[in-house]
N, C-alpha and C positions, 0 to 999 in steps of 0.2 A: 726141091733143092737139087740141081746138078753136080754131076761129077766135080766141074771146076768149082763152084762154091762150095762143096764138102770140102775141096781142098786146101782153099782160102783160109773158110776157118781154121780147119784141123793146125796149118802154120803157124796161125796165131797163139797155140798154146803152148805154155812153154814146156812141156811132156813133152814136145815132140820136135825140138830143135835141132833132134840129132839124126833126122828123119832123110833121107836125100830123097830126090823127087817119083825115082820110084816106087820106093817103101811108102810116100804118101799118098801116092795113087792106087798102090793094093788097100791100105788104110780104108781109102775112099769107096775103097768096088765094100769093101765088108762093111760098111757106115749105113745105115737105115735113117730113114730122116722121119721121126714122129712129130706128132702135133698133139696136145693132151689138152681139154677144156680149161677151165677156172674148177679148182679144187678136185679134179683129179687123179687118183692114184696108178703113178708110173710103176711101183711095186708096193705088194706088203709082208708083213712079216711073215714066215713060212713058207713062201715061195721062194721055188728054186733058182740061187745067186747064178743067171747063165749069161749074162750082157753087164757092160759096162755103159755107162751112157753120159752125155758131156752136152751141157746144155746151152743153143742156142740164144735164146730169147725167152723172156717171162723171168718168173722166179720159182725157187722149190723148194719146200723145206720138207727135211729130214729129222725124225725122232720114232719114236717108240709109246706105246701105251701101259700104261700102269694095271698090274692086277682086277684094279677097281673101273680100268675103262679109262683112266683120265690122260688125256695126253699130252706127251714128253717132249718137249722141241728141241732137237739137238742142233742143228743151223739148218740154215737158208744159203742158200747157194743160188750164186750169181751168174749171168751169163760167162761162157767164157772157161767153166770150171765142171771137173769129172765129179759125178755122185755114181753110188753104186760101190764104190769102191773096195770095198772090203770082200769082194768076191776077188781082188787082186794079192788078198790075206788069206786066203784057203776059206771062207766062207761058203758053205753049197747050199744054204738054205738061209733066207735073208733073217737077220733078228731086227731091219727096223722098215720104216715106210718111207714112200718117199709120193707128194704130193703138190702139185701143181698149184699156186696163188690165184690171186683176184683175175688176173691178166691171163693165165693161160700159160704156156709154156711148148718153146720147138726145141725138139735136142734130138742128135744123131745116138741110134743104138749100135751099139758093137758087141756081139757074141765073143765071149770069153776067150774061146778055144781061136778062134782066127786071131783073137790079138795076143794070144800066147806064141804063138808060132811067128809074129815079129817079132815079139822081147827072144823066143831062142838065135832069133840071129844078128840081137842089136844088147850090143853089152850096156851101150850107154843109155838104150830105153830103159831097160832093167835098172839101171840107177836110179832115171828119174822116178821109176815108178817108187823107187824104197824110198825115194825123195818126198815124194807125196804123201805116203803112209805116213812116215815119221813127223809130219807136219800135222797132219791129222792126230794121230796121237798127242801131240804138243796140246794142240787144243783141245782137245779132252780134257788132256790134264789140268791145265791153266783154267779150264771152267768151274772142274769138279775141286781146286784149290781157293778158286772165287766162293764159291759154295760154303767153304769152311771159316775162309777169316773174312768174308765181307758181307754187311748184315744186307738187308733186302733195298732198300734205300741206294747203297752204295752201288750195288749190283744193277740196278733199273737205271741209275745216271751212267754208271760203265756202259749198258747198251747204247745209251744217246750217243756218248760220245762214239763208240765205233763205229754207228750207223753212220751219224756225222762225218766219222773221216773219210769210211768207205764209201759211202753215197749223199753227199751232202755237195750242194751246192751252193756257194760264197755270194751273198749278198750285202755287199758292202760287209761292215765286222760282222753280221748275222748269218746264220748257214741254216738252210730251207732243204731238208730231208721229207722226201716223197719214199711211203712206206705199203701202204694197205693192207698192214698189220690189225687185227685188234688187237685189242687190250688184254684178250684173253692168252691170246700168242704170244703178246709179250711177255705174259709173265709165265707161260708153259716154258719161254728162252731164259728166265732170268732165275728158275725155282721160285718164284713167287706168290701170289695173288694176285688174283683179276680186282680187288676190293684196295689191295695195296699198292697197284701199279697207277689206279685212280687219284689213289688217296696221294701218293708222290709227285704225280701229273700236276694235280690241280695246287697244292703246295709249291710246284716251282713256277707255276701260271701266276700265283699270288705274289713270287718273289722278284714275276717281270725275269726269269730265268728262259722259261719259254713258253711262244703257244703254240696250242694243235689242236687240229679238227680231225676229220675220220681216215682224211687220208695222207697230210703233212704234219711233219714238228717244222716249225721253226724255231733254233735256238740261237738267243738274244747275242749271247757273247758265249763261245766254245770253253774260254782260259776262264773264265769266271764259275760258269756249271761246273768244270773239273775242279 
């Protein structure tokens, strides 16, 4: 990836509309452009928080492992979008992972310390950045409230439907989300089980709700599942 396509994308986010085209071209000189296989870890827990990274292409999810080894899926993150983040919160030593999908994944690295020294001379990076935290935390929250008053069932149809909104694509009233999720994943995203995200699958396959194979849902009517 070249200077001008680091610069391409870097515009396209909205972190950095307040960027003029100098400041995205020093952006650019500090941008490392990686490339991580299918199910590759960009970081893990205990290593030290020194890059920030905004990913390309593929997908990634982020979470955590349990005491017992089991593990915790906090999101997946889409192209287009900063992970890493919390090294932008005073973090110096990472508490989660972050792990490349089925496809593989390209995203530009940025060292912490060079993108500190453009938020000291840009007030309004500095916003957007509390802008993003604060969003981040929102969904925390809104998960870990999911967690409390919506029983498991309700929780694994709330995943369809957001995958659907955010990545779903309109087939006639039917909407065809391409995932390459398991089932296991799904339910590390939803608090669940892998026995119960089955068990809910095939229940709305029965209802003519939806189908899915290993690597699509297709769901029948969006207003009907919700």
């Amino acid at each position: 990836m070249d200077k001008n396509a680091k610069i391409d994308f870097l515009k396209k986010l909205p972190m950095f509309v307040s960027l003029n085209e100098m400041e995205l071209s020093q952006l650019a000189d500090c941008a490392q452009f990686r490339t991580a296989p299918r199910y590759h870890f960009v970081f893990v827990p205990d290593e030290a928080a020194e890059h920030l990274y905004f990913l390309v292409k593929g997908r990634v999810k982020t979470g955590t492992f349990s005491s017992e080894g089991r593990e915790i899926i906090k999101e997946l993150i889409a192209p287009e979008t900063l992970f890493g983040d919390l090294a932008l919160a005073g973090e110096q030593m990472r508490s989660e992972f972050a792990q490349s999908l089925h496809d593989g994944a390209e995203y530009l690295a940025i060292k912490l310390v060079d993108f500190q020294k453009l938020m000291q001379d840009n007030q309004r990076l500095v916003f957007a950045c509390m802008h993003h935290i604060s969003q981040r935390l929102q969904r925390v929250e809104e998960r870990l409230a999911n967690l409390v008053v919506k029983d498991a069932r309700e929780r694994i149809i709330e995943f369809l439907l957001e995958t659907a909104t955010r990545e779903g694509r309109r087939v006639g009233f039917e909407t065809l989300v391409k995932h390459h999720l398991t089932q296991q994943e799904i339910a590390s995203l939803t608090g669940t089980s892998r026995q119960t995200v089955t068990s809910v699958f095939n229940e709305l396959k029965r209802s003519n709700l939806i189908y899915f194979n290993r690597n699509s849902i297709l769901i029948r009517d969006v207003d009907k599942l919700a």
